[in-house]
N, CA, C and O of each residue as an XYZ file, in Angstrom:
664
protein
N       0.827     -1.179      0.000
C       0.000      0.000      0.000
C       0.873      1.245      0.000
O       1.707      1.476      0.876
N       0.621      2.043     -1.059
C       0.879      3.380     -1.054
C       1.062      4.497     -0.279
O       0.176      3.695      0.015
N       1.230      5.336      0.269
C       0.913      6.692      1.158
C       0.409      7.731      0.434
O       0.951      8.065     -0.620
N      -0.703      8.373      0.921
C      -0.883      9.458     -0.511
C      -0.332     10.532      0.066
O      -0.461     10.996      1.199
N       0.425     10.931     -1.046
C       1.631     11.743     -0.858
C       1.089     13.598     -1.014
O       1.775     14.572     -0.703
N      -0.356     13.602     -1.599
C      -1.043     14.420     -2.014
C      -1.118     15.945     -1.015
O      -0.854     17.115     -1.294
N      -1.615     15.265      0.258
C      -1.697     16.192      1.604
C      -0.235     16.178      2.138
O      -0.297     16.706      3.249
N       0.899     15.864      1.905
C       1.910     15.723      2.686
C       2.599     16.898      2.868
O       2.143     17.724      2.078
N       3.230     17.231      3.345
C       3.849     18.516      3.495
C       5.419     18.356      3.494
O       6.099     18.228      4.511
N       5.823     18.377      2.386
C       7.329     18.143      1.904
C       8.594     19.492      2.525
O       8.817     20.448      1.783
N       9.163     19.410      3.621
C       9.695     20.889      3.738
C      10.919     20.889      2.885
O      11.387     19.841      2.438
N      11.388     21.948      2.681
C      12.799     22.240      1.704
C      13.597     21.377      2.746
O      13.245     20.942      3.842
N      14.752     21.269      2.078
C      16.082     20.829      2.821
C      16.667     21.865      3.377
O      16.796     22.949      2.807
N      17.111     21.578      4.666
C      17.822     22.932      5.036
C      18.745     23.080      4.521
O      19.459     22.177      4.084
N      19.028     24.684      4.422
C      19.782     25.334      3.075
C      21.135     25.346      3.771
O      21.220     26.088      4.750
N      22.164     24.668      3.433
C      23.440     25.170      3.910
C      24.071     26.277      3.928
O      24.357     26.720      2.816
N      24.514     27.120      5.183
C      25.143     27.684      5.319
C      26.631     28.059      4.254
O      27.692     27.455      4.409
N      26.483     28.852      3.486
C      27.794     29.475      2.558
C      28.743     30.087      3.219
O      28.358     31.204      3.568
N      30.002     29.808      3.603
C      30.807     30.850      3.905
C      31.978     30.836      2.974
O      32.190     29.951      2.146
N      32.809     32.017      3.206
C      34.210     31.831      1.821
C      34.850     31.053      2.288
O      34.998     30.798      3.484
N      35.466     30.421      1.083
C      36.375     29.567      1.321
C      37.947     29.984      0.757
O      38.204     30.719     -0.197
N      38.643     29.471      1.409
C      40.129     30.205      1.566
C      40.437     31.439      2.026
O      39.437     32.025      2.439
N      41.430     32.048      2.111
C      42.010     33.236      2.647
C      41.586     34.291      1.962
O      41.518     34.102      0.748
N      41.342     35.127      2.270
C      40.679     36.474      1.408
C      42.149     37.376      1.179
O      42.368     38.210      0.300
N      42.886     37.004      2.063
C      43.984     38.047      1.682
C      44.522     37.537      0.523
O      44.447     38.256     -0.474
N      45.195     36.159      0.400
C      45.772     35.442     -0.216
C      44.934     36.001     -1.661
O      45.482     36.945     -2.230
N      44.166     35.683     -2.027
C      42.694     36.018     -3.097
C      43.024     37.272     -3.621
O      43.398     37.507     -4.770
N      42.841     38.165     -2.581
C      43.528     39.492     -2.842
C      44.486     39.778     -3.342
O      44.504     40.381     -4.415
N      45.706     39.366     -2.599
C      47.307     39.167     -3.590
C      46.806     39.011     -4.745
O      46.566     39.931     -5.527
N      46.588     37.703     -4.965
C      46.543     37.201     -6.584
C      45.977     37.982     -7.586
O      46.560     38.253     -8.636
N      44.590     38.441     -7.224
C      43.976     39.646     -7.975
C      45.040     41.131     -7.795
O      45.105     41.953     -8.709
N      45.525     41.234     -6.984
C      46.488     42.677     -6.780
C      47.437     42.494     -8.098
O      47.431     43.194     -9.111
N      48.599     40.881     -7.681
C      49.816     40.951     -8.368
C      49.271     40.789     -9.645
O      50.310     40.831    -10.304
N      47.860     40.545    -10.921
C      47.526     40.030    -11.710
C      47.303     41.635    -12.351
O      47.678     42.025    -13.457
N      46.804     42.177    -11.627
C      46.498     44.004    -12.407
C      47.497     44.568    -11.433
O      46.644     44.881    -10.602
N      48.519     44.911    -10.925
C      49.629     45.407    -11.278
C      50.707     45.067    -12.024
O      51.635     45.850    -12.222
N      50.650     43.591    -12.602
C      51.479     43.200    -13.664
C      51.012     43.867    -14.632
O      51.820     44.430    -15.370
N      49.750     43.972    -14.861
C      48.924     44.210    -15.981
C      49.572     45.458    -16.196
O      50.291     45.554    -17.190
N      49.394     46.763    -15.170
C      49.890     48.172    -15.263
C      51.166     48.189    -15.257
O      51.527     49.074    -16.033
N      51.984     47.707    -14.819
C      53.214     47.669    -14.707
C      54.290     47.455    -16.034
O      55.387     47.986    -16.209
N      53.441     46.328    -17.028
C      53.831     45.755    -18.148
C      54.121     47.393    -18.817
O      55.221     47.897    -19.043
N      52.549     48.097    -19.073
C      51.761     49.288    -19.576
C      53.304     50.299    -19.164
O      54.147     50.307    -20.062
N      53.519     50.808    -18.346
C      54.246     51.748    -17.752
C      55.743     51.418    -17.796
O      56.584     52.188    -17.333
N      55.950     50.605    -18.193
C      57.180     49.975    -18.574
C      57.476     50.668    -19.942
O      58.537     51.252    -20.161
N      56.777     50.595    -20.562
C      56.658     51.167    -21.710
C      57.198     52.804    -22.115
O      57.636     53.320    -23.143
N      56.989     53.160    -21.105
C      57.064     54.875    -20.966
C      58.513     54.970    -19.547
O      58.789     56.083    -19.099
N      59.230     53.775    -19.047
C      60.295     54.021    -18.147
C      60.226     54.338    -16.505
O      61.019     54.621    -15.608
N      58.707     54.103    -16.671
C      57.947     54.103    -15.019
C      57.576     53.015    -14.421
O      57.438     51.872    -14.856
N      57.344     53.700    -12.830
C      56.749     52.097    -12.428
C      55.709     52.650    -12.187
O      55.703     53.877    -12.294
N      54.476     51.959    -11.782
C      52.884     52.554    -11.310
C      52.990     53.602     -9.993
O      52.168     54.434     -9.608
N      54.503     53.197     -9.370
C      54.207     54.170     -7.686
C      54.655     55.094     -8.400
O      54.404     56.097     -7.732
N      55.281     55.499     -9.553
C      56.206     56.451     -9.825
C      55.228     57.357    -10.680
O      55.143     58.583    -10.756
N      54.720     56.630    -11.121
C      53.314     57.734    -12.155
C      52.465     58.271    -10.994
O      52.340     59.491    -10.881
N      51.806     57.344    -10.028
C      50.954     57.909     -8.808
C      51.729     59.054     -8.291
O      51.044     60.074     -8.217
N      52.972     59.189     -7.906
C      53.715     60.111     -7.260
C      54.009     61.728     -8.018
O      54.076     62.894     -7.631
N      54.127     60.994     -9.289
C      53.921     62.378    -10.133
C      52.815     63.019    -10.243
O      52.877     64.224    -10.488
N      51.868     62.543    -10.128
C      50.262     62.622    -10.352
C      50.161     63.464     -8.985
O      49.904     64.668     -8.981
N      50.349     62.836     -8.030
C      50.088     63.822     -6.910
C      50.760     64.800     -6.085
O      50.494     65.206     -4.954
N      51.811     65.133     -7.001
C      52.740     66.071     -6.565
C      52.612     67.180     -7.874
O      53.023     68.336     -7.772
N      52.027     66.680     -9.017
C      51.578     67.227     -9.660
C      50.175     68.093     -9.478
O      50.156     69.305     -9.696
N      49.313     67.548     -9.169
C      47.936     68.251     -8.578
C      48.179     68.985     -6.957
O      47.433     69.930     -6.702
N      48.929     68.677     -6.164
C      48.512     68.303     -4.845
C      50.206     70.000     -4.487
O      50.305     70.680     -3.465
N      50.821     70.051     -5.328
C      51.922     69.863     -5.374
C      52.113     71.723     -5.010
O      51.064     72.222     -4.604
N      53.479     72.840     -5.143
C      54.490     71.796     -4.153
C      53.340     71.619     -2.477
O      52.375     72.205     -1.986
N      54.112     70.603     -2.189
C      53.542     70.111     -0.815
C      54.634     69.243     -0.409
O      55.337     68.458     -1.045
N      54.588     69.642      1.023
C      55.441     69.046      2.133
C      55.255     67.416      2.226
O      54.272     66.894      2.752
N      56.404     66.651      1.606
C      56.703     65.334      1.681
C      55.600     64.469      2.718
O      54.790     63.599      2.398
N      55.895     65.057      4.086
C      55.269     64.525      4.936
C      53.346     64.348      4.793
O      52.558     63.437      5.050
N      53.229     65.596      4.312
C      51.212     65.874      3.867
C      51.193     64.772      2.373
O      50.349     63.904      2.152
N      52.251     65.092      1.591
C      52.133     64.059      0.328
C      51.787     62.758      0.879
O      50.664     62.345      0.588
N      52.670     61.885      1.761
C      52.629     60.729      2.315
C      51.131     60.413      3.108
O      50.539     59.337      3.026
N      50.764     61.348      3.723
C      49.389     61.190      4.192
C      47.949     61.212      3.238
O      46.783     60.924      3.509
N      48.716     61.761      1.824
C      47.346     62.244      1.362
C      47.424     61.062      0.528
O      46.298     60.630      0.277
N      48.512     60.286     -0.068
C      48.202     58.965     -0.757
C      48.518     57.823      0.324
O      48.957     56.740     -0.064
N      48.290     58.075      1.688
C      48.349     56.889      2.382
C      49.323     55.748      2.543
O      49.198     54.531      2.680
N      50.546     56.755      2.464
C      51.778     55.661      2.547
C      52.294     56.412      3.151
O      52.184     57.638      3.127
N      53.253     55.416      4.093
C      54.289     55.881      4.941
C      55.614     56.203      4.867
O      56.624     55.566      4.571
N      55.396     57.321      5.198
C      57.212     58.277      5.147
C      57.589     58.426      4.889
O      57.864     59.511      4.374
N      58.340     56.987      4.951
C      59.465     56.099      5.016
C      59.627     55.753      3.348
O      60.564     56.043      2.605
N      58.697     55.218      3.124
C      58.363     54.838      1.947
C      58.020     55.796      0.551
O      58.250     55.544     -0.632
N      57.556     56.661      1.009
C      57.239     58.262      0.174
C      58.486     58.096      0.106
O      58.867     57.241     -0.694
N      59.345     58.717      0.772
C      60.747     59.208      0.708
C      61.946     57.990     -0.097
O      63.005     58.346     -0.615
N      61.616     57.028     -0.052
C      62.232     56.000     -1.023
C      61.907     56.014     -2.386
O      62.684     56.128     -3.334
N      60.731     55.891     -2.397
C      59.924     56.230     -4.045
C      60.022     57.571     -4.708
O      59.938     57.718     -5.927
N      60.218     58.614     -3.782
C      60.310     60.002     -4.324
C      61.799     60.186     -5.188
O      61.966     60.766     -6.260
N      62.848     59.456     -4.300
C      64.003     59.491     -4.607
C      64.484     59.649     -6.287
O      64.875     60.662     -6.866
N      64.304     58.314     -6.794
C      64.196     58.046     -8.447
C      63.925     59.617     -9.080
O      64.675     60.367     -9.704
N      62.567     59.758     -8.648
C      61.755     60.943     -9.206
C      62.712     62.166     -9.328
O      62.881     62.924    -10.283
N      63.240     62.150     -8.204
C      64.201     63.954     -7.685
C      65.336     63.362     -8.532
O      65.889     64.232     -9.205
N      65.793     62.242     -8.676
C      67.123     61.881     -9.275
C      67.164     62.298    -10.600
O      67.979     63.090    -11.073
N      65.751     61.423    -11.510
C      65.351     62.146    -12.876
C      65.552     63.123    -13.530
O      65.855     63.151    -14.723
N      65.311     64.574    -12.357
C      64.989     65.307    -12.334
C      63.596     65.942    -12.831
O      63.467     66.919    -13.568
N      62.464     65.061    -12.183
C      61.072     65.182    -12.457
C      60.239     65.595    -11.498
O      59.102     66.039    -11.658
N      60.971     65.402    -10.245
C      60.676     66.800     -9.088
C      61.461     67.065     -8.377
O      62.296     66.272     -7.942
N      61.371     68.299     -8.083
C      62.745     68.866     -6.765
C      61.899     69.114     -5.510
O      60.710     69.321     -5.267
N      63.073     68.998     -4.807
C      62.790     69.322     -2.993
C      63.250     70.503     -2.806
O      64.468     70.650     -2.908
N      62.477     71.558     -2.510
C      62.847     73.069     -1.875
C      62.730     73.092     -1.196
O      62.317     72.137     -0.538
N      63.049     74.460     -0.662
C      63.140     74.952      0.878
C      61.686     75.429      0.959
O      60.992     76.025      0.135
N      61.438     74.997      2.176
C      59.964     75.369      2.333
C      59.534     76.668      3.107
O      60.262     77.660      3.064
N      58.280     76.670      3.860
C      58.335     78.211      4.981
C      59.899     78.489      5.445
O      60.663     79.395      5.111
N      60.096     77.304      6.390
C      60.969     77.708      7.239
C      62.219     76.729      6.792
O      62.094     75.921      5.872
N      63.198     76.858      7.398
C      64.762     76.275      7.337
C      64.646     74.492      7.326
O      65.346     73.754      6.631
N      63.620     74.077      8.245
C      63.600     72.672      8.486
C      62.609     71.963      7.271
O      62.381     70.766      7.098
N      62.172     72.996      6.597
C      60.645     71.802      5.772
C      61.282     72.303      4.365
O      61.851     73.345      4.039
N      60.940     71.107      3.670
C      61.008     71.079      2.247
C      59.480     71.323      1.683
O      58.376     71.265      2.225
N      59.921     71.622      0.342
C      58.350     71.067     -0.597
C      58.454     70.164     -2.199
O      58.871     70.667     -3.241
N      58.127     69.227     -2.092
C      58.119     68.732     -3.317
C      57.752     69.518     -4.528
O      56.713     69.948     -4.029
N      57.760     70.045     -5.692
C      57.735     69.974     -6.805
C      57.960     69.493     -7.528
O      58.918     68.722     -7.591
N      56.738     69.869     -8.875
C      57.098     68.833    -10.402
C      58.025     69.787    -11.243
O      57.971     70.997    -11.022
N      58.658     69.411    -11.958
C      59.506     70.614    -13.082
C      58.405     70.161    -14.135
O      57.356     69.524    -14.032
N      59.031     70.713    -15.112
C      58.689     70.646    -16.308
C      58.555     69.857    -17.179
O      57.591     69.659    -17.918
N      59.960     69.161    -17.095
C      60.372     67.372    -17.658
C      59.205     66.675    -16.640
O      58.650     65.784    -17.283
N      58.977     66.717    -16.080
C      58.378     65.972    -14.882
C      57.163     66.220    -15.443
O      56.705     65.129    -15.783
N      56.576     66.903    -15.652
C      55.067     67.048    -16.311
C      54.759     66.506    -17.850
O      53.702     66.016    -18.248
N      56.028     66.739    -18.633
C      55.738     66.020    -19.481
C      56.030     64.401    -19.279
O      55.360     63.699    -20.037
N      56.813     63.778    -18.490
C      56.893     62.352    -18.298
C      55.640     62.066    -17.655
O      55.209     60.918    -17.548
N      55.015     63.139    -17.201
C      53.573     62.527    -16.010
C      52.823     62.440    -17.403
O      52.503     61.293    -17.715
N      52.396     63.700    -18.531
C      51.609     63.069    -19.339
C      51.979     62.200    -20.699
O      51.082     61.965    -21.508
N      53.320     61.733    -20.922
C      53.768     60.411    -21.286
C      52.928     58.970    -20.914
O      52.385     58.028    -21.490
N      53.229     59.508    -19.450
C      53.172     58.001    -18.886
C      51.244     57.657    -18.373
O      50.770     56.603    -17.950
N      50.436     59.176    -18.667
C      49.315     58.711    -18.530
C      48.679     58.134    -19.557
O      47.605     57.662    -19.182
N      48.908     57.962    -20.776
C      48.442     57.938    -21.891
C      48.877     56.268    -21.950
O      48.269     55.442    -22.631
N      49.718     56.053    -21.337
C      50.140     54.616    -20.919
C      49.155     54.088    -19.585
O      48.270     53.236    -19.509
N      49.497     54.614    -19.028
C      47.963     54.604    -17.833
C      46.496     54.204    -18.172
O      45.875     53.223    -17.762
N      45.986     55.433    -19.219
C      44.831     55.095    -20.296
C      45.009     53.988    -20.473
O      44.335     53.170    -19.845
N      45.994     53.572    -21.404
C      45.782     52.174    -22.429
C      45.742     51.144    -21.083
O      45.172     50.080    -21.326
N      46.255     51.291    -19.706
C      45.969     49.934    -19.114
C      44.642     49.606    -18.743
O      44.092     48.512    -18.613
N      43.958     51.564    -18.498
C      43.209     50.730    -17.598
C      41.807     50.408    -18.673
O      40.818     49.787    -18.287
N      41.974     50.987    -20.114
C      41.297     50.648    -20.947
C      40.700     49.137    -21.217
O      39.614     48.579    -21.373
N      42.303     48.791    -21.167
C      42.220     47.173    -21.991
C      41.774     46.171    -20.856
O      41.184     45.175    -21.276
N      42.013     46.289    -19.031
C      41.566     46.061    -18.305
C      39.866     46.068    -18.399
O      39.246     45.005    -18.409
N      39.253     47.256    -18.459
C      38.008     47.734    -18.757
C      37.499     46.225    -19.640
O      36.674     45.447    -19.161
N      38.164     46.019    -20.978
C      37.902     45.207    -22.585
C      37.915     43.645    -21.415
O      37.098     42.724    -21.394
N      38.989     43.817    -20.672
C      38.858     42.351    -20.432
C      37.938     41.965    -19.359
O      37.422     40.854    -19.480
N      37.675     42.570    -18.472
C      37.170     42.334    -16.765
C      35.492     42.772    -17.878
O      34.609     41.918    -17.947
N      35.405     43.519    -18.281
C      34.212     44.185    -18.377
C      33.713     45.154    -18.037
O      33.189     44.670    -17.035
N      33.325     46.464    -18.010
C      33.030     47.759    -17.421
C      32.026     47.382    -16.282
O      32.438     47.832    -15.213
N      31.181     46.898    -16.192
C      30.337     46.952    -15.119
C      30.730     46.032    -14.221
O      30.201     46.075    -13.111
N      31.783     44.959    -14.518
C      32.526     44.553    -13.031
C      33.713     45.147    -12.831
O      34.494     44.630    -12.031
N      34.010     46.160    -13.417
C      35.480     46.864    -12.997
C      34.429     47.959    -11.897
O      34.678     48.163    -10.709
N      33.203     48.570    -12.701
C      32.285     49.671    -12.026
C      31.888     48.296    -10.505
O      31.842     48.799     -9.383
N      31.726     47.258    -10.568
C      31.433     46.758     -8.886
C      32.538     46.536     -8.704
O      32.611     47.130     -7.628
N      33.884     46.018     -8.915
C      34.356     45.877     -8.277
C      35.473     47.192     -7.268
O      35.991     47.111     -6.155
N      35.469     48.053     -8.080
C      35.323     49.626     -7.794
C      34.841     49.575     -6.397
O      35.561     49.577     -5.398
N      33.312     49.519     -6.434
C      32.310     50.002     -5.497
C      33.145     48.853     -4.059
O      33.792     49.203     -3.071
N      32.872     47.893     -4.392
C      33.102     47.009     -3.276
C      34.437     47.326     -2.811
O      34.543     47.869     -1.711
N      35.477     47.063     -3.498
C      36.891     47.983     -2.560
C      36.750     49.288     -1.681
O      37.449     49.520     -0.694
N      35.445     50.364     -2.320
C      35.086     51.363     -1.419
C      34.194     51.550     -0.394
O      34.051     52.419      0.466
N      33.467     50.250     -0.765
C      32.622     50.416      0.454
C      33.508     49.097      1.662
O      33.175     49.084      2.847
N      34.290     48.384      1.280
C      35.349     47.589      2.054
C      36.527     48.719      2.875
O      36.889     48.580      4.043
N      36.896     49.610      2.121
C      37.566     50.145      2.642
C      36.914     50.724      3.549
O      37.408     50.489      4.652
N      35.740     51.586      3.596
C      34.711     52.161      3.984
C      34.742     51.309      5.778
O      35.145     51.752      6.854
N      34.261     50.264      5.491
C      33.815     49.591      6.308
C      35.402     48.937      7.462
O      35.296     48.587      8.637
N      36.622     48.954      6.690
C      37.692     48.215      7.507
C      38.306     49.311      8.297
O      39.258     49.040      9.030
N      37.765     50.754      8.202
C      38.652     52.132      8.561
C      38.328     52.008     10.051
O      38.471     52.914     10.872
N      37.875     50.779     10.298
C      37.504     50.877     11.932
C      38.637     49.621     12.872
O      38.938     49.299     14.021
N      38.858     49.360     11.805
C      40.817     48.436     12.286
C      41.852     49.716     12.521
O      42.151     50.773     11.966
N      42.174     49.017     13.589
C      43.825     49.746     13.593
C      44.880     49.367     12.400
O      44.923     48.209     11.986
N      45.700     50.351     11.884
C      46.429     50.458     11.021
C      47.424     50.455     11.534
O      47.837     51.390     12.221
N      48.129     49.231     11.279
C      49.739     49.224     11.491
C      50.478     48.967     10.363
O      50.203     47.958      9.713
N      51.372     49.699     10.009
C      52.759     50.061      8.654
C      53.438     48.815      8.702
O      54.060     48.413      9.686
N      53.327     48.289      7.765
C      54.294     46.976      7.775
C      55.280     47.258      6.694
O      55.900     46.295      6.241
N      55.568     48.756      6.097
C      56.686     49.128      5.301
C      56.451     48.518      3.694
O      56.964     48.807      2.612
N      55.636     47.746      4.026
C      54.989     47.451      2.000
C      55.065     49.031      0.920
O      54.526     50.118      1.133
N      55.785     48.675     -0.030
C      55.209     49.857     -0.665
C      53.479     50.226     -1.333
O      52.594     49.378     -1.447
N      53.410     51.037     -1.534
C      52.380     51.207     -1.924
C      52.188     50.912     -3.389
O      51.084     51.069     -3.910
């Protein structure tokens, strides 16, 4: 004999719990080192590295400005500004002046320095273009969003400098 299955009340299966799997940092790396190769290849091209175009870029807009406010305003430390800047002043694509007073400098771009900044953006363009062609615009536009609203959301960790460049 049968059961009539008609009136029965079948419940779903309980739905398993999803969580990520593997390391999110690790994940991260891989996606990081995969599009800064990508830019890096790009900027190679023009005799830069990506920190070295960012640095012109914001000493260019931002500019002259005191090493120390530079380092805060692209979120790298010091230490590290002052290593990466080096190349740049060596170039001669920005100089360090005397600032208000006897103890402070200020970064500036020269001239050469502005034209290597718009050299090397036009190289910039083409990366983040072809990036755009490959990822797709509307997951470069989320994945955009989600790094900002991540960042958004992690600004409530303490920040400790582990000397990485930027």
């Amino acid at each position: 004999m049968q059961a009539d299955t008609s009136t029965m009340d079948f419940a779903a299966p309980p739905v398993a719990r999803t969580v990520p799997q593997g390391c999110t940092n690790f994940k991260l790396r891989q996606l990081m080192r995969r599009v800064a190769n990508h830019y890096d290849a790009e900027m190679a091209k023009c005799g830069l590295k990506t920190t070295q175009y960012s640095l012109l870029s914001h000493v260019l807009t931002l500019g002259p400005i005191r090493p120390g406010d530079l380092a805060v305003a692209m979120k790298m430390d010091a230490s590290t500004l002052t290593r990466n800047l080096r190349p740049l002043v060596d170039a001669g694509w920005v100089t360090l002046e005397a600032g208000a007073d006897a103890r402070s400098r200020l970064a500036h771009i020269t001239d050469t320095g502005r034209v290597k900044r718009a050299e090397a953006q036009r190289h910039w363009k083409a990366a983040q273009l072809a990036l755009n062609e490959t990822l797709g615009v509307e997951r470069v536009m989320a994945l955009h969003a989600l790094v900002d609203d991540s960042l958004d959301l992690l600004a409530v960790l303490p920040v400790q400098e582990a000397g990485h460049d930027e």
